[in-house]
C-alpha positions in Angstrom: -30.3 127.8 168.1 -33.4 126.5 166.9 -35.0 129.2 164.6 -34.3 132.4 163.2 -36.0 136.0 162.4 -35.3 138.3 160.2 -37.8 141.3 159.6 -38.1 144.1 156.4 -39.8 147.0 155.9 -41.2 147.2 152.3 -42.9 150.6 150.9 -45.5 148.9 149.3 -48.6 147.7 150.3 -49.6 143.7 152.0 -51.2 142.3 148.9 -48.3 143.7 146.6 -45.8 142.7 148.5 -47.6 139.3 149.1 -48.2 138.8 145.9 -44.5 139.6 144.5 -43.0 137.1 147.8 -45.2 134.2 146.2 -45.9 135.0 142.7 -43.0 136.7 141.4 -40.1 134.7 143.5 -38.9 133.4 139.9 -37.8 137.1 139.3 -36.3 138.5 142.7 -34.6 135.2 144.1 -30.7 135.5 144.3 -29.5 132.0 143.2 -26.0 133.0 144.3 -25.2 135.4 147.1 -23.4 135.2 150.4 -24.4 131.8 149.8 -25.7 129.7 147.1 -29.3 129.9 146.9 -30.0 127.2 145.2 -30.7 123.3 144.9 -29.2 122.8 141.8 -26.3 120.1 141.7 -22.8 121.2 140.4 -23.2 119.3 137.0 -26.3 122.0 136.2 -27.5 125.2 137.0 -30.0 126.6 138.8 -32.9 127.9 136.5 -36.3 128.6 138.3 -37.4 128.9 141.5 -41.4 129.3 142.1 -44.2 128.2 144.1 -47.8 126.3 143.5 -49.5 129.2 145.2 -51.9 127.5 147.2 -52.8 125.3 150.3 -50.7 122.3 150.0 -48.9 123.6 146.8 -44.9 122.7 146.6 -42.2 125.6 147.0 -39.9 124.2 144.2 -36.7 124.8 141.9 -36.1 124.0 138.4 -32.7 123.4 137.0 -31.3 124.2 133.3 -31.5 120.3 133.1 -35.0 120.1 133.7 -34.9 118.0 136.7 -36.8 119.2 139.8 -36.2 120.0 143.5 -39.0 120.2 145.8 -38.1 122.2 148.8 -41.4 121.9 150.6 -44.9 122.4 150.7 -47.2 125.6 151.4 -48.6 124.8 154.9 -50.1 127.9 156.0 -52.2 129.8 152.7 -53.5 133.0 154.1 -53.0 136.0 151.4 -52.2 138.9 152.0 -51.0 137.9 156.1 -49.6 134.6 156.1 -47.5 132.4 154.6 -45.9 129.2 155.6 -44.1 126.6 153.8 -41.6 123.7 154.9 -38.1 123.1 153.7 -35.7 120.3 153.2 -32.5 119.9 152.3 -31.2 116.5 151.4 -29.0 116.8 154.3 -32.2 117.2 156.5 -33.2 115.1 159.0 -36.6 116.1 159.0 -38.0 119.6 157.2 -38.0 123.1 158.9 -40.6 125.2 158.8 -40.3 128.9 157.4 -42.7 130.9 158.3 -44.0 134.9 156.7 -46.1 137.4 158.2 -46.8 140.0 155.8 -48.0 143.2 158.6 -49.5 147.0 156.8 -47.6 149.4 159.0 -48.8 152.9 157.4 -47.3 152.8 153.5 -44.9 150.1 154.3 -45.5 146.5 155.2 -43.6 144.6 157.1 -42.2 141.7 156.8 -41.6 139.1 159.4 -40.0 135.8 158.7 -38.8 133.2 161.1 -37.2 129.9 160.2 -37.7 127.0 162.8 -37.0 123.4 162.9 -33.2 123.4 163.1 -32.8 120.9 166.3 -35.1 118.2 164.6 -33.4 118.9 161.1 -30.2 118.0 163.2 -29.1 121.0 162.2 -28.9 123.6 164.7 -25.4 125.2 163.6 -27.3 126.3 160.3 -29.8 128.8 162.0 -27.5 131.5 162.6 -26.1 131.5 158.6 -29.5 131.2 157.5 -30.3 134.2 159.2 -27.7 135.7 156.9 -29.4 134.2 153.7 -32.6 135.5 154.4 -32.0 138.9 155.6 -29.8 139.2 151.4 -32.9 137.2 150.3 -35.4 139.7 151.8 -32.9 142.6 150.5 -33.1 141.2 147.1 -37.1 141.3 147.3 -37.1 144.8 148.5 -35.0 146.3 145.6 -37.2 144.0 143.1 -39.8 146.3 144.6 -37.9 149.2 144.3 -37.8 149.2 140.5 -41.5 148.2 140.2 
């Protein structure tokens, strides 16, 4: 399997849930779930995760040691619609590419995000539980939302 796509429906409108996905990721991003959700090595812990929130800008985490992991870089920069971003994992052969398409379907938007770039990662057994991660990721967003 070579990508993966998981899809939400938000109640709340494209440039607020845009907006929360890229600006607010620091606040609704579950470190530790099904899986770990982080970058952060076992001799720290994870401490911020956040973007550069424009074309070219680097998705990134911060740990408690103040030591940086860049996870990729914002490809595709169109707010409210589109985002797309790579990621790496140091395991990675070469990056994947996630991408988010942020759709106004009446007082809910949509959320469509597929993952891609497992075969030339040399990782196509991931796909499958990364389709797991992000559909608790995307969960996580929603109930962010929720209480906003």
């Amino acid at each position: 399997m070579d990508s993966v796509t998981e899809s939400i429906y938000i109640r709340a409108s494209k440039a607020k849930v845009f907006e929360a996905f890229v600006n607010h990721i620091g606040e609704w991003w579950p470190f530790k779930g099904k899986f770990s959700y982080s970058f952060a090595p076992e001799s720290t812990q994870p401490k911020l995760i956040q973007f550069e929130a424009r074309p070219g800008g680097r998705f990134y985490e911060t740990f408690a040691n103040g030591e940086q992991y860049e996870i990729g870089t914002i490809t595709a920069w169109q707010p409210p619609d589109q985002l797309s971003f790579t990621w790496k994992g140091e395991e990675y052969k070469a990056p994947t590419l996630v991408e988010v398409q942020f759709t106004q379907a009446e007082d809910q938007t949509k959320i469509t995000l597929t993952h891609s770039g497992w075969e030339a990662a040399g990782l196509p057994d991931y796909a499958e539980s990364y389709g797991v991660g992000w559909e608790e990721i995307l969960g996580n967003l929603s109930s962010w939302l929720a209480g906003k």
